[in-house]
N, C-alpha and C positions, 0 to 999 in steps of 0.2 A: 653604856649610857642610854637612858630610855627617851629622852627628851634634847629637842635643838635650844639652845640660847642665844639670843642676839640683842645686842644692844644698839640702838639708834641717838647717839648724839643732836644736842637740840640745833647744832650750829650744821647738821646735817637735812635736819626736816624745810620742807617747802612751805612758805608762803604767798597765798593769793589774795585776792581781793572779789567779794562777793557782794552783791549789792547795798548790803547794810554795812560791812564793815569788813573784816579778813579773818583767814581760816588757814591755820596752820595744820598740815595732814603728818598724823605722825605714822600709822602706818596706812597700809591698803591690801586687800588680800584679794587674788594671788598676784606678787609683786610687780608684773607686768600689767596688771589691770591700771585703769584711767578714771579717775572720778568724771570728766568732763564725757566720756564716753560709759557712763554706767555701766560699766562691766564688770563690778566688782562683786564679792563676795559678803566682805567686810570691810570696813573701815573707821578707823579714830584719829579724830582730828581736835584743834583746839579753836574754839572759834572767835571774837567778838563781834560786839553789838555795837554799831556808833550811833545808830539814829534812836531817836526818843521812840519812833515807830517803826517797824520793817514787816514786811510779807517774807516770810520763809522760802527759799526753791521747790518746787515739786517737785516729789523725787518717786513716781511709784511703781509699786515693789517692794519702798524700801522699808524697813522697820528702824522706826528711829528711838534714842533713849537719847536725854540731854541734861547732865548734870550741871547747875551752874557754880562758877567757880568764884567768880566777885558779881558785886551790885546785886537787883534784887529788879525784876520783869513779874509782867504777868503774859501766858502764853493764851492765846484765846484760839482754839479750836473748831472753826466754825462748823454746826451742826452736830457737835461730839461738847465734849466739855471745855473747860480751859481752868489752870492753876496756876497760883499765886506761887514762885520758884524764889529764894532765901542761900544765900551760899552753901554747898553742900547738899541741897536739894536738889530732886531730880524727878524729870517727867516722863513717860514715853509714849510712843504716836504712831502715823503712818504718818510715809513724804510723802502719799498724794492727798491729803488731809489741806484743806486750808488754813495755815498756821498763820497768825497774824504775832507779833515781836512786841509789848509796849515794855519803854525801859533800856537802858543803857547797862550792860552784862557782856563778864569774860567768861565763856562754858566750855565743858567738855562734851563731844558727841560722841556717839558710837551708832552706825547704820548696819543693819543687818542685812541679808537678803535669805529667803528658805532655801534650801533645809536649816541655814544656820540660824541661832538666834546667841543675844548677848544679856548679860546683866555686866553692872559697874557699882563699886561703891566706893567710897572715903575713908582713908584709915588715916588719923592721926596719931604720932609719935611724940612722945615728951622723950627729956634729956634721958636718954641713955635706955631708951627704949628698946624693946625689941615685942617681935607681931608675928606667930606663927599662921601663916593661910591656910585656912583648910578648906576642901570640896566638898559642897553640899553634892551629898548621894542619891536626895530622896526624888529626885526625877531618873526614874530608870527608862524613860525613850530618850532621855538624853545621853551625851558624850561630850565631856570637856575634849576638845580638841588645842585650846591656846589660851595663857594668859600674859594678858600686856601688863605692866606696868609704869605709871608715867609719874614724874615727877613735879609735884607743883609747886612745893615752896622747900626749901631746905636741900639736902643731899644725907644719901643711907648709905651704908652697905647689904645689896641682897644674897644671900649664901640659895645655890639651888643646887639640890643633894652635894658633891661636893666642891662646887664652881663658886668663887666667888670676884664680885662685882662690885666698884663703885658707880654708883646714882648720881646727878647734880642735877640739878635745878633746868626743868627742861625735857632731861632725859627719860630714853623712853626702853626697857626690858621686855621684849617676846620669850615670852618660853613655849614651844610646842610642843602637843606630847601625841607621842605614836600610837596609832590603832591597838587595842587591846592593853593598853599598858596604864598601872596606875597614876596619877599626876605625884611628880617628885613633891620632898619635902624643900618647903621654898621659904626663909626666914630673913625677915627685915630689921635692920638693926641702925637705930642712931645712936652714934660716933660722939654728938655733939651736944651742946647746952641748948641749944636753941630748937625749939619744936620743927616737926617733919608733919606736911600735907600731903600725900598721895593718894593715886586713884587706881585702882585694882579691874580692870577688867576682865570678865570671863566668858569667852567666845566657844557655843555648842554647836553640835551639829544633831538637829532629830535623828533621831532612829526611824520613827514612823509620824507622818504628820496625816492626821489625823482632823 
């Protein structure tokens, strides 16, 4: 087996409280790292928004991406740009960037730090779906090193080459894959009449940064 699988339970993930509203961390890389002590590599967390306005944390170093999951914000980037964010839309930034919040929104994040970097996106499931993942190739200084999978509305089954896994609502799937080796075949399948939301993240490591 070329690749680790772990699954993270939602009734396992930590929730805090951040000055606009709470932030559920669903993982953090490497497992003993501390978001409150920046020490981390990576990290995906689920966040929300309570106030109509909020100023963002500094975070710098860090490379952020923020999908949002309900409601609808606009993010203002002071001195850089800022974009109007729609469910399933997503932005991404620096934490030392001054990010100002307008808007009440549930999002997913994902912070980087170099050599790594992340993308995330949205795959929707209808009744009795199934969603083969595939890795884009065409950055050769890169190297998938990890993909999470989080669950945001519904429950799948993920089969990862011959492992297979129930999802529920909440839950969250690492898969890591080992130096030099291909990323397994990883297939998502609903079980169920009722549509499936999740979020796919893909966590690299440069080769050469440049």
């Amino acid at each position: 087996m070329h690749n680790h699988v772990r699954i993270v339970r939602c009734q396992d993930c930590k929730t805090t409280s951040w000055a606009g509203g709470k932030t559920t961390e669903l993982l953090i890389h490497p497992p003993q790292a501390s978001y409150r002590e920046r020490n981390f590599s990576w990290r995906l967390s689920v966040a929300t928004v309570e106030d109509e306005q909020s100023t963002f944390t500094s975070l710098p170093g860090i490379r952020r991406t923020l999908l949002l999951l309900k409601g609808n914000v606009l993010l203002a980037h002071e001195g850089y740009h800022q974009r109007s964010l729609q469910p399933l839309t997503q932005d991404t930034f620096w934490g030392d960037w001054k990010t100002t919040c307008y808007g009440k929104a549930t999002d997913f994040n994902i912070m980087t730090r170099k050599p790594h970097e992340g993308k995330v996106a949205a795959i929707s499931l209808g009744k009795q779906e199934t969603h083969l993942l595939t890795y884009d190739e065409t950055d050769s200084e890169a190297q998938v090193c990890t993909y999470v999978l989080y669950v945001w509305q519904g429950s799948l089954r993920i089969t990862v080459d011959d492992q297979v896994n129930m999802l529920y609502e909440g839950d969250v799937c690492q898969i890591d894959i080992r130096s030099g080796q291909k990323p397994p075949a990883i297939i998502l399948a609903n079980q169920d009449d009722a549509p499936i939301e999740c979020i796919v993240s893909t966590i690299y490591t440069k080769i050469s940064d440049k």
